[in-house]
N, C-alpha and C positions, 0 to 999 in steps of 0.2 A: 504494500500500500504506500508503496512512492508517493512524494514526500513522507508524507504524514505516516506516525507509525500507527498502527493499531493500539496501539497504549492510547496515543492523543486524540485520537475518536473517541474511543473508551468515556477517557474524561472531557473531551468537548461534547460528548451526548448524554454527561450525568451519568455514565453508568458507575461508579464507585463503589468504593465500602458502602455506601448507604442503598445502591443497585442489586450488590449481592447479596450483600445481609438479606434482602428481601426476598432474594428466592431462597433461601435455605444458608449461605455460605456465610462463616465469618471471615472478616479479611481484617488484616494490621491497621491499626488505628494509633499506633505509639511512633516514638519520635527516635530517631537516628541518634541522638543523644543518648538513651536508655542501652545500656552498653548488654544488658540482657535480654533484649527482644532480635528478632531474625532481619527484622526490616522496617521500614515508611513507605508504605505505598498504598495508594486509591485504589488499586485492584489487586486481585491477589495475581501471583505469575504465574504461567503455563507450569507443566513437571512432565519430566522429559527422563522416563529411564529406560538407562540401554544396559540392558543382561548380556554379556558374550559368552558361552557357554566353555568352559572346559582352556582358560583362558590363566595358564601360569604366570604369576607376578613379574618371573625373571626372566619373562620372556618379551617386556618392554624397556624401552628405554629409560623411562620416566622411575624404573623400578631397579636398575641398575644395569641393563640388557648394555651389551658391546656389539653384539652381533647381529638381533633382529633389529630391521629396518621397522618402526612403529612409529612415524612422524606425527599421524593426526591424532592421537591417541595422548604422544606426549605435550604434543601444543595442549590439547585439552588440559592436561595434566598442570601445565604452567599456569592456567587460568583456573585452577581448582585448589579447595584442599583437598591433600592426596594422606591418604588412611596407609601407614606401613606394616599395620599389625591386622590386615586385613583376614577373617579364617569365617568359613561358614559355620553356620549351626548344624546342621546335617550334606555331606557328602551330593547324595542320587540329586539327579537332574529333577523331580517330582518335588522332593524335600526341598526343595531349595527356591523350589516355586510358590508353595507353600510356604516358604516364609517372608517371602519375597511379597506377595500378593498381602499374606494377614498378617503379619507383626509377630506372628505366634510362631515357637518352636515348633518342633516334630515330635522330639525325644523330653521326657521316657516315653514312646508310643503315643502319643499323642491325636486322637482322632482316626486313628489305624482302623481303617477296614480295608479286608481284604475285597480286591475289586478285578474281575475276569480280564480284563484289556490291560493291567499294570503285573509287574515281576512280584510275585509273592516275598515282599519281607515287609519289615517295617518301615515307616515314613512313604512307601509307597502309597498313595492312598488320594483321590478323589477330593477335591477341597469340599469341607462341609456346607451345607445347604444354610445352618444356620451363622454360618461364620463369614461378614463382610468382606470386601477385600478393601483395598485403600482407594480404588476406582470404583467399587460403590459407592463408597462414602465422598466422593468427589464429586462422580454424577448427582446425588441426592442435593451436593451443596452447589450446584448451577453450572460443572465444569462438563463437556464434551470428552467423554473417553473413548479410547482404543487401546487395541495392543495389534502387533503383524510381527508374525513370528515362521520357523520354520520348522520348530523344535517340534519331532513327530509328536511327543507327548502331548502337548497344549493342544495338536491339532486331533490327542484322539477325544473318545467317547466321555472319561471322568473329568474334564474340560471343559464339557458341552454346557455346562452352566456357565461358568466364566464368558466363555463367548456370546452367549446369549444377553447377558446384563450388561453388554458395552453397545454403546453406541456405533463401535466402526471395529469390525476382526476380520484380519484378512489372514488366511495360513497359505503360507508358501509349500508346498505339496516336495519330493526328491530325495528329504531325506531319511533314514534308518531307525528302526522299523517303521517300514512304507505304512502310510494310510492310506494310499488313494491307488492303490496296486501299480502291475507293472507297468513300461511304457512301451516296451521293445523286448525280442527274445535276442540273449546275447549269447554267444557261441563260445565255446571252450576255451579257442584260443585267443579271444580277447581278455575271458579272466584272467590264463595264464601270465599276461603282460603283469597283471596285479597279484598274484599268489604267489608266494613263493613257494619250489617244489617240495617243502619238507611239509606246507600246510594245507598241500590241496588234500580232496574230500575231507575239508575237518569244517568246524564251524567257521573259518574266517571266510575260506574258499563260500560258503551258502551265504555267510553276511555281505560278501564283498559282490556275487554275482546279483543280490537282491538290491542294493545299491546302483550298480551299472543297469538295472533293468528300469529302474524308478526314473532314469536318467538320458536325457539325450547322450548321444554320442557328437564329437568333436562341438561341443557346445564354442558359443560365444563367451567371452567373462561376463557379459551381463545377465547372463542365464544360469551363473551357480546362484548357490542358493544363498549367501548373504547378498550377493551383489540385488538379488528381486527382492528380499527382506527391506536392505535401507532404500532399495527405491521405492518400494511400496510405501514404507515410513515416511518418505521423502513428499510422497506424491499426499498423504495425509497431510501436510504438513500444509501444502498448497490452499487446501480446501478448509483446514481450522482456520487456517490463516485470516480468511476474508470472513469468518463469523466474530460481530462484538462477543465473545465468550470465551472465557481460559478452558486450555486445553488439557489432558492430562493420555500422557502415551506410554505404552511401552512397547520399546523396541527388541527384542529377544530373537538373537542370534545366536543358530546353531555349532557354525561355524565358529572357532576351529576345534571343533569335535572328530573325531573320527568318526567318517575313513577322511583319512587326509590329502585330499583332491584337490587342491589349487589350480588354479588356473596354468599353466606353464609355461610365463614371463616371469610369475612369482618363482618359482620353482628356480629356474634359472639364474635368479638372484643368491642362490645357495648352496645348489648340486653341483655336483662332480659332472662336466662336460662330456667326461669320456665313460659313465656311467651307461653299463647297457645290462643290466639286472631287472628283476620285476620292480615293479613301483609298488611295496605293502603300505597301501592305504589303507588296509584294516591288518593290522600286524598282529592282532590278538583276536581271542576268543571275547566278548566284554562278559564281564568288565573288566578283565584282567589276565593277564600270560606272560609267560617265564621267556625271558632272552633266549636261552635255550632252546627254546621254541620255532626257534626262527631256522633253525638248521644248521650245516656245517660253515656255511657261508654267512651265519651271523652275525658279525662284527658288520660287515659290509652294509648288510640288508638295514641292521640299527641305526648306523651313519643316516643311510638314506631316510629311515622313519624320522629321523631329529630334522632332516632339512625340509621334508616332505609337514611337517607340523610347523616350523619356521615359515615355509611361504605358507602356510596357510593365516598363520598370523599376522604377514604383513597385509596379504590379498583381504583379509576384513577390516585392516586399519583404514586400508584403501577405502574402503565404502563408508566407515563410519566418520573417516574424512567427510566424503561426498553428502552426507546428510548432513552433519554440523555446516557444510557449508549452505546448505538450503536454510537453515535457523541462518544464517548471516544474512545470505541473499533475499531473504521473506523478510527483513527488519524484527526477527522474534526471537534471537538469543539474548538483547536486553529486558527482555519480559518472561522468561525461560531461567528454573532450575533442572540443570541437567547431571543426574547418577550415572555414575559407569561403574558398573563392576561384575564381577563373573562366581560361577558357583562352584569352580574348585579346576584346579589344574591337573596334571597328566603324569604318570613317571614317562619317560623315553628310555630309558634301560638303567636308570640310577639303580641302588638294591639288587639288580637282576631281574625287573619287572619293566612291561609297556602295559603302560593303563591305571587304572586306580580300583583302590580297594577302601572301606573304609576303617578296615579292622587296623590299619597301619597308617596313622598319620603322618605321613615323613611331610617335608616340608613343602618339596614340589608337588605336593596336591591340593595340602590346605593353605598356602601362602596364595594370594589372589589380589587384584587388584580393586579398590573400591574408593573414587572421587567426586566429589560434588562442587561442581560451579556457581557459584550464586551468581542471579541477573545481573548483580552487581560490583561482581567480583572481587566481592570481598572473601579477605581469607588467599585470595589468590596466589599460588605458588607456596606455600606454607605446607607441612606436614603434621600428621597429629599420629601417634603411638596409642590411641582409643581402640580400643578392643573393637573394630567396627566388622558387623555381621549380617547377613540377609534378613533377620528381620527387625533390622535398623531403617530399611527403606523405607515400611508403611509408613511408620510414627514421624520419619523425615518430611516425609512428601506432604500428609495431614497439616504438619505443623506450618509449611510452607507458606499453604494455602488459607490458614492461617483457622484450622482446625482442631480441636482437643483431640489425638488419639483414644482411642477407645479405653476403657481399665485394662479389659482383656490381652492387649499388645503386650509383648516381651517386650519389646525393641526399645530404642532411645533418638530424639531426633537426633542427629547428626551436625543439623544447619545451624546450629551456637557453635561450634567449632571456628565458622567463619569470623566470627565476632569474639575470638579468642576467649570462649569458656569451655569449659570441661564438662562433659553431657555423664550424667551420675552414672557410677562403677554399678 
């Protein structure tokens, strides 16, 4: 909305604290002065969070990384406070959504029912029917929600309420295990390019061939699956944009999950030139397999899984670039608090293991990244040593917006951090 941003309509059309409040929302009403409130402003700001799935700390820059290329990620980073003591409340891609969503733990078993479409253990489980998420309680208070995601889970069946209570869910269909079935029947010797010979007919060789079926062959990069994730997000972006109303999104990226498919410019930025071995994109059984595993040749084949997880990490910075630049280019990252953080990282052969487990906390799985940008940017490029955890997000995001968290949340805001206070142990 060149010139003029959406905030200065906002307030040239009256709609303020005194706008929202009246549909349901409370929004900050205290003064920049008051060194213990989040903010001063007439509206409350959009909330903007991006989950990257399976996304190790040490594998950006902003985190101490040498090696991986992660530029959009660390600009973000310099415009954030960045959490060094980042660790989830539970491990599984489910749990993590789950806390992510209500404020609430998983463990000890927490809401645990066993449900036909999810892996039978604990924290697996279906969010409760009676349990908000923090995009209910946002839409209730007058904000436009979404979430676009790729993550098979979100897009299955113990989901289907989630999606149902937003206002805009798009799921990006390709990856593992498939929801939307096959795409194409793939022949033997395309898998073998990806299995290596010590793990065909085992589980990875059926993961990896269910994978390439779900999937075009010699795709474009605009057609993996974060790169249609942030553009879908991207294109949400477009259309909140031009409504007077704050938005609230989440953006949840599977990518870089296994199997590790990058695109192969990223790849390149990593690999061995004169490498002509299979590419193990799925180097394990999930959730977890022994180096060992890999055959006689696996020293080789692990090199390659580490580079093969490398570009995959750069090729999502790439699009999470490409979306924060649409918040610039839309004039909405001054009116915009945006989360970035991931629900647990990967071993690459540390231990003697590719994958994760939760019985073994070693560090490259629960060291993860988790940063918050105020509209304001306050707090910016500073660090905090806060025990910060996924469900830290709800109670973040409510308070933002300038809402009580519920009694029931674990969690703690986060966003006094930026205004250099310590959010209670």
């Amino acid at each position: 909305m060149s010139p003029l941003s959406r905030r200065d309509l906002l307030r040239a059309g009256g709609v303020g604290a005194a706008g929202l409040a009246g549909a349901g929302a409370l929004v900050y009403a205290t003064s920049d002065d008051d060194p213990g409130v989040v903010g001063s402003r007439e509206i409350p700001p959009n909330v903007v969070v991006i989950v990257i799935d399976n996304l190790r700390a040490d594998h950006l820059g902003a985190y101490g990384s040498k090696r991986v290329k992660t530029p959009s990620i660390d600009a973000l980073a310099r415009e954030s406070v960045r959490f060094t003591r980042s660790r989830p409340e539970a491990f599984p891609t489910v749990a993590a959504r789950r806390a992510i969503l209500t404020g609430t733990r998983s463990f000890p078993f927490r809401d645990w029912r066993l449900h036909p479409d999810l892996p039978a253990g604990p924290s697996w489980s279906a969010l409760p029917r009676r349990r908000k998420t923090f995009l209910d309680l946002l839409g209730e208070a007058g904000y436009s929600t979404a979430y676009v995601s790729d993550n098979p889970w979100i897009l299955s069946r113990p989901f289907d309420l989630l999606r149902r209570r937003l206002d805009f869910a798009e799921g990006v269909p390709g990856q593992v295990p498939a929801r939307r079935g096959q795409h194409r029947r793939v022949s033997d010797d395309e898998v073998r390019r990806y299995v290596p010979l010590a793990q065909r007919g085992t589980r990875v060789e059926e993961r990896t061939r269910e994978y390439l079926a779900a999937n075009e062959a010699d795709r474009a990069e605009d057609d993996y699956g974060a790169a249609r994730v942030f553009r879908g997000a991207a294109e949400y972006l477009e259309r909140a944009g031009r409504r007077l109303q704050p938005f609230a999104l989440v953006v949840d990226a599977f990518s870089p999950h296994e199997p590790f498919d990058p695109p192969p410019r990223f790849i390149e930025m990593y690999g061995d030139p004169d490498y002509n071995g299979a590419d193990p994109i799925q180097a394990f059984a999930p959730p977890i397999g022994k180096v060992e595993e890999l055959g006689p040749r696996g020293i080789g084949l692990l090199r390659r899984v580490q580079d093969l997880y490398a570009a995959e990490v750069s090729f999502t910075d790439r699009w999470v670039g490409n979306f924060l630049g649409e918040l610039d280019r839309l004039k909405l990252a001054d009116e915009t608090m945006v989360v970035l953080l991931s629900d647990h990282g990967v071993l690459l052969g540390e231990h003697g293991f590719v994958g994760k487990t939760g019985a073994q906390a070693h560090r490259e799985v629960i060291d993860v990244p988790w940063m918050l940008r105020h509209p304001d940017r306050k707090g910016a490029g500073t660090t905090s040593d806060f025990f910060a955890s996924t469900h830290d997000v709800a109670p973040t995001a409510l308070a933002a917006a300038g809402l009580t968290p519920p009694g029931g949340m674990d969690g703690e805001d986060l966003g006094v951090v930026a205004h250099g206070l310590q959010p209670p142990e």
